[in-house]
C-alpha positions in Angstrom: 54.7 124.8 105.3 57.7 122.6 104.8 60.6 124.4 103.2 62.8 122.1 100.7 66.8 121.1 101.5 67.6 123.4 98.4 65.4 126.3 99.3 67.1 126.0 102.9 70.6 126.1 101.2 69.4 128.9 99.1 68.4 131.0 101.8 71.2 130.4 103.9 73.5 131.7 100.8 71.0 134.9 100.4 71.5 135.8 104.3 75.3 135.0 103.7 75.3 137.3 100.4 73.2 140.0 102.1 75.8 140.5 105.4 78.9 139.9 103.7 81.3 141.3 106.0 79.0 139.4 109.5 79.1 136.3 107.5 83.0 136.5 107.1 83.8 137.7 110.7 81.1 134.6 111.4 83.2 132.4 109.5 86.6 133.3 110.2 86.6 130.9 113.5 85.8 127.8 111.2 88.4 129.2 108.4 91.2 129.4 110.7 91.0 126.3 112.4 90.2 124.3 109.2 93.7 125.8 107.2 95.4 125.0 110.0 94.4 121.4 110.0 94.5 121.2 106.4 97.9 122.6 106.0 99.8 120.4 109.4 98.6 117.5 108.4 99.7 118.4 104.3 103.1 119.4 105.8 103.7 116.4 108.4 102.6 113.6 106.1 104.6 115.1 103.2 107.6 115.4 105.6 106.9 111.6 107.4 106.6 109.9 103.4 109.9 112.2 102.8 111.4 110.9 105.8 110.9 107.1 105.6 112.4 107.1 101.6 115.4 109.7 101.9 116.1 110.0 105.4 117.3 106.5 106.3 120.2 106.7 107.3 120.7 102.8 107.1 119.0 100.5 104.9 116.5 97.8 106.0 118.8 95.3 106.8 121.9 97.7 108.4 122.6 99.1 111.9 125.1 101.2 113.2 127.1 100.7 116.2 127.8 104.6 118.3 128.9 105.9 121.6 126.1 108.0 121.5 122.4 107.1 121.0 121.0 108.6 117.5 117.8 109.9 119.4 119.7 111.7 121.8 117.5 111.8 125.4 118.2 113.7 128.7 120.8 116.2 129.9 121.2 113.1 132.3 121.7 110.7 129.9 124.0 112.7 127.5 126.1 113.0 130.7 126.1 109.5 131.5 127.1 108.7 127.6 130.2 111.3 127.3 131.6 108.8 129.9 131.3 105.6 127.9 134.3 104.4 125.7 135.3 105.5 122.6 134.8 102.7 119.7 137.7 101.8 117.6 138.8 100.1 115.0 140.5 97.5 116.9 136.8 96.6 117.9 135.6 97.0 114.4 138.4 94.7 113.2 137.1 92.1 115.9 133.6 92.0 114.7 134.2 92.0 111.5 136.4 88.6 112.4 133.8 87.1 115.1 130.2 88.2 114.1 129.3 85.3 111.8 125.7 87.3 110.9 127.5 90.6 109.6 128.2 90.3 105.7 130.0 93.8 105.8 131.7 95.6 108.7 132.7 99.0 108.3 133.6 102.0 110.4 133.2 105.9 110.2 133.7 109.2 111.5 133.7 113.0 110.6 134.1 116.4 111.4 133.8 119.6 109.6 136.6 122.3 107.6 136.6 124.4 105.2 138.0 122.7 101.9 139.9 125.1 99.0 140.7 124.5 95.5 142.8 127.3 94.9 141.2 130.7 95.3 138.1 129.4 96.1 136.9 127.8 99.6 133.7 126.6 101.2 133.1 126.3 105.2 131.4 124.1 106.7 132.0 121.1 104.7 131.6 117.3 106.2 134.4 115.5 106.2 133.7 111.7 106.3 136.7 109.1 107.1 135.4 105.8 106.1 136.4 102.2 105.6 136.7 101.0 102.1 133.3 98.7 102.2 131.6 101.7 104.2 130.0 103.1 100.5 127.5 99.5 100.3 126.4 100.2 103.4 123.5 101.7 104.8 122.5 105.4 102.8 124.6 103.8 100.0 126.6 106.1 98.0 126.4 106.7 94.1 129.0 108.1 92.2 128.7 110.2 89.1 131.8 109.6 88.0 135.5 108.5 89.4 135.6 105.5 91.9 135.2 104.7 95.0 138.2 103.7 97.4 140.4 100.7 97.3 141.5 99.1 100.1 144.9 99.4 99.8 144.3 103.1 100.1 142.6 102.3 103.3 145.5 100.3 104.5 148.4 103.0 103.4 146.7 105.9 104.8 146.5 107.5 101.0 145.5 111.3 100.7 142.7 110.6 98.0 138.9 112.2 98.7 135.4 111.3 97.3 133.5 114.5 96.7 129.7 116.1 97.0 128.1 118.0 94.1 128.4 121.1 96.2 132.3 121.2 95.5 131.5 120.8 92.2 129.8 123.8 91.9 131.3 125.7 94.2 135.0 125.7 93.8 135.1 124.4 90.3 132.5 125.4 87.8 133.5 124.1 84.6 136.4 122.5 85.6 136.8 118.4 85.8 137.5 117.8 89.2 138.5 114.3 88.7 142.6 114.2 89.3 142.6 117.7 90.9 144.2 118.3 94.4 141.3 119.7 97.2 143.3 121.1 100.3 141.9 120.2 104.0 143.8 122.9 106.1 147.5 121.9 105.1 147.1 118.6 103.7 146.0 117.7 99.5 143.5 115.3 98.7 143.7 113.7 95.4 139.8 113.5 94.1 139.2 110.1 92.6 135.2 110.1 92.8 132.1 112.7 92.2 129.1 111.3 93.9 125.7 112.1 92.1 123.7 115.2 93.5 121.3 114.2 96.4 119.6 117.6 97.1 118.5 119.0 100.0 116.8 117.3 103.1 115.2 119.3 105.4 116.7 122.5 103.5 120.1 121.3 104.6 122.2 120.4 101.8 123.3 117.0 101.4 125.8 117.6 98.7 128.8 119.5 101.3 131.1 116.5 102.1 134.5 114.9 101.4 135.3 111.2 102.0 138.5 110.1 102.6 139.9 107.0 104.1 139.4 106.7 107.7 142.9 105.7 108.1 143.9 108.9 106.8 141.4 110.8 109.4 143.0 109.2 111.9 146.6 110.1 110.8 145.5 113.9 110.1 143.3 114.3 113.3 144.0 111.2 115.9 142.2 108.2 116.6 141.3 109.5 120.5 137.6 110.2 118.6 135.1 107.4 118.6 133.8 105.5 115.9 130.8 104.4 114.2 131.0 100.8 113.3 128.4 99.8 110.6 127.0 96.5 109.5 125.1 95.2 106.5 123.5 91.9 107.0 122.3 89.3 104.2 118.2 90.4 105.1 116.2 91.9 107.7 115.3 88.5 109.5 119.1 88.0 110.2 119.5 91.3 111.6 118.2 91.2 115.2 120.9 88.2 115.2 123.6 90.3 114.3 122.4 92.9 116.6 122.8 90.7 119.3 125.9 88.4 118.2 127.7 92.3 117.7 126.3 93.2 121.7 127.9 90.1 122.9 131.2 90.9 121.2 132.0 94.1 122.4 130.3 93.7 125.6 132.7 90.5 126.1 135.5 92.8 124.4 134.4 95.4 127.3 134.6 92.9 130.3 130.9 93.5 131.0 129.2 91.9 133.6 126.0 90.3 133.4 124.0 93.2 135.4 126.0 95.5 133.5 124.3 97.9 130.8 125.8 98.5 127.4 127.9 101.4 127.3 127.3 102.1 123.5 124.3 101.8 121.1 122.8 100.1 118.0 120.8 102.1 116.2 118.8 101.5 112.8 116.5 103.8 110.8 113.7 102.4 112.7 115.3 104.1 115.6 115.3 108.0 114.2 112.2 107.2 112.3 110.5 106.5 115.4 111.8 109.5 116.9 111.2 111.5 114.5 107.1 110.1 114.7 106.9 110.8 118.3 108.2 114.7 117.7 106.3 115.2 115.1 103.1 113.6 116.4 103.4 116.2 119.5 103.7 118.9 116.6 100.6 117.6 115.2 98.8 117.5 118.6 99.5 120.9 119.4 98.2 122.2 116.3 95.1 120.1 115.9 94.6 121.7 119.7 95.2 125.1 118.6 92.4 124.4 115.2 90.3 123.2 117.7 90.0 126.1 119.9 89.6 128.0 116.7 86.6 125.8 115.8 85.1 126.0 119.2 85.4 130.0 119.1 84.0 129.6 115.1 81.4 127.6 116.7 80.2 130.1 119.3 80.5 132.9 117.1 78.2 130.5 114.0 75.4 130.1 117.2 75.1 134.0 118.3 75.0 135.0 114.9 71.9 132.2 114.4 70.7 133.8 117.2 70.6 137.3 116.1 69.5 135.3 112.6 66.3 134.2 114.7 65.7 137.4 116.2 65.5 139.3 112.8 63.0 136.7 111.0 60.3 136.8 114.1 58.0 137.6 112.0 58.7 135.2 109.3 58.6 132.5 112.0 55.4 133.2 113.0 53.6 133.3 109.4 54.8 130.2 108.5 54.2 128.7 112.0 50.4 129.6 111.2 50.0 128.5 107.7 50.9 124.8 109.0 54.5 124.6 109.2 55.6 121.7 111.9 58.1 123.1 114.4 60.5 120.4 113.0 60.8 122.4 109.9 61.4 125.4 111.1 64.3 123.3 113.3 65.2 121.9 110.5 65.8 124.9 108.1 68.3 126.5 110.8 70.2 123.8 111.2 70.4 123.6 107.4 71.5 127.3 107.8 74.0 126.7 110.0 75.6 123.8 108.5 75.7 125.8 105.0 77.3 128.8 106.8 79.9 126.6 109.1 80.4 124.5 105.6 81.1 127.4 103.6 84.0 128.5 106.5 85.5 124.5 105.9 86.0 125.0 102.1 87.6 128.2 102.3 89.6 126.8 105.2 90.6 124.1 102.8 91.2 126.3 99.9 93.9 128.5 102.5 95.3 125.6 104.2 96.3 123.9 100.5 97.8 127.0 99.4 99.6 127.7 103.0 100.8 124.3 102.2 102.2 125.0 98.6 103.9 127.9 99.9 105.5 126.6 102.9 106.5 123.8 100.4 108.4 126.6 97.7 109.8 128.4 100.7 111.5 125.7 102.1 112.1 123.0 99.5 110.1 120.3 102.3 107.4 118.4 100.5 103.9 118.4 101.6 101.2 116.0 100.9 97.4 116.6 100.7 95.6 113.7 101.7 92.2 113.3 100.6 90.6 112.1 103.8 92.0 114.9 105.5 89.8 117.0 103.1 86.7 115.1 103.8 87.4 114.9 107.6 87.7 119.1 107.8 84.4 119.2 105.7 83.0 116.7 107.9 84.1 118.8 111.3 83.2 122.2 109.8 80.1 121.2 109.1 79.2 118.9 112.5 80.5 122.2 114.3 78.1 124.1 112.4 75.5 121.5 113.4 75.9 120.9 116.8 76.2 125.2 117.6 73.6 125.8 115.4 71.0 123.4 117.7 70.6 125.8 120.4 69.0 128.4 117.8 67.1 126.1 115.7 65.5 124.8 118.6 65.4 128.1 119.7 63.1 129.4 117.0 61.3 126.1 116.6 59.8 126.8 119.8 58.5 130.1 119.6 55.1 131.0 120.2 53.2 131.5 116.2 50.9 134.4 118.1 54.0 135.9 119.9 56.2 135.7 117.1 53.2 137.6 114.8 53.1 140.5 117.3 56.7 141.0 116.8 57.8 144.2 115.5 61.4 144.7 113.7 
């Protein structure tokens, strides 16, 4: 006697029902590895869409010019890089005169102090020395209000500061700060420009900076630190030129011989973007290894439970072995079971992961992403999991003996 896909369902759902707190320790395996799937892969592809639209640092057709490489690398290789050159703005000046692919040139560097507006301070804060041209390019600046500077007050060292919105609300409240003195240790900034709030990235505030004119950096805290030199080019196609017509200058600048390597280093959003792939990819790794290990456990525990599932229903075995059902029906209606039972673990497992995700997403202002095929994939492996442990007991009871399985007692 053949039994139907939906009596199979609804007798898997009965056993479930009737051993609630077996079916849950059964399930808990599949659940666990399922969230966690469901709620990595929400967070990383939220974070890697974040990433590629707020967190490039240049645009699509700018690079950056350091003394250090953006990706960082070795204890070795940091080592090796403290000894390069410092850039300057002698060099900057040079390219911006020679490199025939650069439309803009600009330089910049920072460090970090605590900024006051009379009885109010804030640590911590970037500050940003930058060329006049330096706002157009790359992570381009926008401005709520004020201006931006001139280059005049590049050229004369002036004492005039750009500010975040985190100034704004921190040390002035209600008050305009447009035409108000900041003070930078002992020296008063002038604030000629607001920029418009840019939120947190990473739950790190990108709102806690003053720009001033690099000039004036370098007047307040010496030009012995090194630059970044930035370029905008006219499109992306040009920029591998400029890349390599900016190489040639400085390594020709640097009296650098042929088998000689560069001692600074271009880097591009691609470069942090790709970085930032490769760490999170080993996050994503790790994780999918541990919700693996979770399923295999899940799995184990789904097949001794179908076991102990065959032992109790003997008896039932054997009746409907001798009123004519085929031993592929009986193998059939466990696997059914199993898959219902593993299936039911995946959608709970999805339900938990999504909300893990939503909370990890209010907790730390990070976005996350559920991606449908994600969904469908963890139903997919819940169930195949539920499938493939669930064989060894389907075929298990399939091949019982009908006379042996009717002298069974319970």
């Amino acid at each position: 006697m053949a039994v139907s896909i939906e009596e199979s369902v609804l007798i898997a759902l009965r056993s479930l029902w009737a051993n609630k707190l077996r079916s849950f320790l059964t399930l808990l395996g599949i659940i666990i590895g399922v969230l966690t799937i469901i709620s990595v892969v929400s967070v990383i592809q939220g974070l890697n869409n974040f990433v590629a639209t707020k967190m490039s640092f240049y645009g699509a057709n700018d690079f950056a010019v350091s003394k250090f490489s953006l990706i960082g690398g070795s204890l070795k290789q940091y080592r090796e890089q403290l000894k390069r050159k410092n850039l300057t703005l002698e060099e900057m000046k040079v390219i911006r005169e020679k490199c025939r692919q650069c439309e803009l040139v600009g330089a910049s560097v920072q460090t970090s102090r605590t900024v006051k507006f009379r009885n109010k301070s804030l640590k911590n804060t970037e500050i940003r020395g930058e060329t006049a041209v330096d706002h157009l390019i790359g992570s381009v600046l926008e401005l709520e209000r004020g201006r931006f500077f001139l280059p005049h007050e590049e050229n004369n060292s002036r004492f005039v500061a750009i500010i975040g919105w985190d100034l704004v609300e921190n040390l002035f409240g209600d008050i305009d700060p447009l035409g108000k003195s900041i003070k930078i240790g002992p020296y008063d900034f002038r604030i000629i420009g607001v920029a418009k709030k840019r939120g947190k990235l990473l739950g790190m505030s990108q709102d806690n900076f003053v720009r001033i004119p690099i000039t004036t950096f370098q007047k307040i805290y010496g030009a012995h630190r090194s630059i970044d030199i930035n370029v905008h080019t006219t499109s992306a196609s040009q920029m591998a030129l400029a890349q390599e017509e900016v190489r040639t200058i400085l390594r020709s600048l640097r009296h650098k011989t042929f088998k000689e390597p560069d001692d600074f280093s271009i880097n591009t959003s691609d470069t942090f973007l790709n970085f930032y792939r490769s760490a999170t990819s080993s996050i994503y790794l790790a994780m999918i290894a541990i919700a693996s290990i979770a399923l295999l456990v899940g799995g184990i525990v789904v097949m001794n439970i179908m076991l102990v599932s065959v032992t109790e229903r003997i008896n039932e075995i054997g009746i409907r072995l001798a009123v004519g059902a085929r031993r592929k029906d009986i193998l059939f209606q466990f696997l059914i079971e199993a898959a219902v039972l593993s299936g039911i673990g995946g959608l709970i497992g999805i339900l938990f992961g999504i909300i893990v995700a939503q909370v990890f997403s209010a907790a730390t202002s990070m976005p996350t992403k559920i991606e449908p095929v994600s969904v469908i994939l963890a139903i997919f492996i819940s169930t195949g999991t539920g499938l493939f442990f669930g064989l060894y007991p389907a075929n298990k009871a399939a091949r019982l003996n009908p006379i042996e399985a009717l002298r069974s007692e319970l």
